[in-house]
C-alpha positions in Angstrom: 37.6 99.3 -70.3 40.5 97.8 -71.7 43.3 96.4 -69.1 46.5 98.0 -70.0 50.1 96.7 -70.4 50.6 99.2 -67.2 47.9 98.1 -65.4 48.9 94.4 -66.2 52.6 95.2 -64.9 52.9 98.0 -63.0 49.4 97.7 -60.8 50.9 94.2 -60.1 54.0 94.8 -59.3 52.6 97.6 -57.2 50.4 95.5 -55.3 52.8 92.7 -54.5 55.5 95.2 -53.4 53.5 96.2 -51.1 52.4 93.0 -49.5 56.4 92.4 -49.7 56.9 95.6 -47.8 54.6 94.2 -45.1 55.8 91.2 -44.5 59.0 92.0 -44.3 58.0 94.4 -41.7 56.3 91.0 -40.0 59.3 89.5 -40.3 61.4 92.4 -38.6 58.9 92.4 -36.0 58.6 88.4 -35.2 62.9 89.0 -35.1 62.7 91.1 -32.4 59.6 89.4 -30.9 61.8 86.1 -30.3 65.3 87.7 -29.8 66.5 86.9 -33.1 69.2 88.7 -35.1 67.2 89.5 -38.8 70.3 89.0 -40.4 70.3 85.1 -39.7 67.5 85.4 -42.3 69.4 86.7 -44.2 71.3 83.6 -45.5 68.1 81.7 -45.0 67.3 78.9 -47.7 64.1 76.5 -48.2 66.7 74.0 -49.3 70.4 74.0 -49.7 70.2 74.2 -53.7 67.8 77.0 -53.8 69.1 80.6 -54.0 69.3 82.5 -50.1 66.6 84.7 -48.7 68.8 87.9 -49.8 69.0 86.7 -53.8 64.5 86.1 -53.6 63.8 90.0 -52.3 66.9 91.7 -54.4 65.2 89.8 -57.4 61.8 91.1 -56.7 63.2 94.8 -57.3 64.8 93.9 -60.0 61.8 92.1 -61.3 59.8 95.0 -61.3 61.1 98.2 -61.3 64.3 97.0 -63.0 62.4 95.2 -65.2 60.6 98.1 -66.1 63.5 100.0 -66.4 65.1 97.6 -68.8 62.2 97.7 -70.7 62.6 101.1 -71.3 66.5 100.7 -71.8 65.3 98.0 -74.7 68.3 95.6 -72.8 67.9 93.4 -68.7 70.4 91.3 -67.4 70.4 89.2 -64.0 70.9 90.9 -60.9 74.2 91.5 -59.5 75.7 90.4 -56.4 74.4 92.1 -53.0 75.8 92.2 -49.8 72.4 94.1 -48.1 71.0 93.1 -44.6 67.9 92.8 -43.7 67.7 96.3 -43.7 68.7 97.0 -46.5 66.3 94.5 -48.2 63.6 96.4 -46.9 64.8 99.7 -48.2 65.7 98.0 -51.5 61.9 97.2 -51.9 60.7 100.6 -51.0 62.6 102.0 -53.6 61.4 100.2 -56.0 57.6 100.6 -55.0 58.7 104.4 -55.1 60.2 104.0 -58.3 56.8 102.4 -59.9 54.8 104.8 -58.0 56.4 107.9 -60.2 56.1 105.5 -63.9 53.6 107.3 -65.8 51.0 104.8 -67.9 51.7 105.9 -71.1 55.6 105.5 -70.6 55.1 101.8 -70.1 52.2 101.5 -72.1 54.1 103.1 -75.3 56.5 100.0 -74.3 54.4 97.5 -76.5 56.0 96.6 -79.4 59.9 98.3 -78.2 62.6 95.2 -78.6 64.4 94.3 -75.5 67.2 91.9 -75.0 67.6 90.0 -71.8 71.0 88.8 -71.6 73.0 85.8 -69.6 76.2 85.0 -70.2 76.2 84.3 -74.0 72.7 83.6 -73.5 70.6 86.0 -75.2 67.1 86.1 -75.7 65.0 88.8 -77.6 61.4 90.2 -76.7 59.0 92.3 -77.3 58.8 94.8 -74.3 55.4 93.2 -73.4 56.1 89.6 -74.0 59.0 90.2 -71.9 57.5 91.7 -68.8 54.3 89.8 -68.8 56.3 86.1 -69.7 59.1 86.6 -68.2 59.7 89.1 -65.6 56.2 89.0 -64.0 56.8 85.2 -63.6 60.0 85.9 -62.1 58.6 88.5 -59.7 56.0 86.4 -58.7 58.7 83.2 -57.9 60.8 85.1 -56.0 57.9 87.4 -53.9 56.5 83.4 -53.5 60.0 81.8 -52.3 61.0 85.2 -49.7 57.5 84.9 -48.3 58.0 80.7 -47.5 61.3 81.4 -46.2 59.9 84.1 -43.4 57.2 81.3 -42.8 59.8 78.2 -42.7 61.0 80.8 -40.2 58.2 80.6 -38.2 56.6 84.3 -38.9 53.3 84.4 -38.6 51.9 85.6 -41.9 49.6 83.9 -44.2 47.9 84.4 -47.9 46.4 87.2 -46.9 50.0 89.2 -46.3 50.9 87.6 -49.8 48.0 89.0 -51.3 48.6 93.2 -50.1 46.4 95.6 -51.3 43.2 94.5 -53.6 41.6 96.7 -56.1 38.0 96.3 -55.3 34.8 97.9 -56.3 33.9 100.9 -54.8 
């Protein structure tokens, strides 16, 4: 059976959203565990020229289900601003799992081939809808899921590859 650009996007996206989800919830929990506002993470960075805690998880929803939305729009641009709390992080990723859990297959898979324009500033840069979720937005997903999950650890949460991982598809 032949993988699919939804299985190839969407299952991923899927997966990681929900180990996000999870540790994020390890992260709330290891707040409260040690008296600690959640918010203070909030702001967190791995180092001072890197992007804060807030900018890693509101890029993983954009990443995905934006990106999937853009996709579909044939235009993505860069996240805007956010103000959201650690809370709010939390809900912003459940959304976007819930949002990817109602994409149908053949909507993203009739994708292939449908231009789409990301656009920075008066940086442009045109794609094919699957070379730009699979070589651009799927890297970006993966960065950002990658950089939220050290800054919980540099944090001294107690998770480890397997929260990183989330939900495998195994053999029956």
């Amino acid at each position: 059976m032949p993988i699919t650009l939804y299985d190839s996007t969407v299952g991923s996206f899927l997966q990681t959203l929900g180990a996000v989800e999870g540790f994020l919830a390890k992260g709330l929990a290891h707040c409260k565990e040690k008296n600690v506002d959640p918010n203070e993470i909030v702001e967190a960075r791995l180092f001072a020229d890197m992007l804060p805690f807030r900018f890693q998880v509101v890029a993983v929803a954009h990443h995905s289900a934006g990106a999937i939305a853009g996709a579909k729009a044939g235009a993505f641009a860069p996240p805007g601003p956010s103000t959201a709390d650690y809370a709010g992080l939390q809900k912003l990723v459940s959304d976007a799992k819930q949002s990817l859990g109602a994409v149908k297959p053949e909507e993203v898979n009739a994708l292939e081939g449908k231009d789409v324009l990301f656009s920075v500033r008066d940086m442009k840069l045109p794609f094919k809808a699957e070379g730009f979720l699979m070589t651009f937005s799927m890297p970006n997903f993966h960065f950002h899921a990658t950089t939220a999950y050290d800054i919980l650890r540099s944090k001294g949460v107690p998770i480890g590859k397997r929260d990183y991982m989330g939900k495998m598809k195994l053999a029956n």
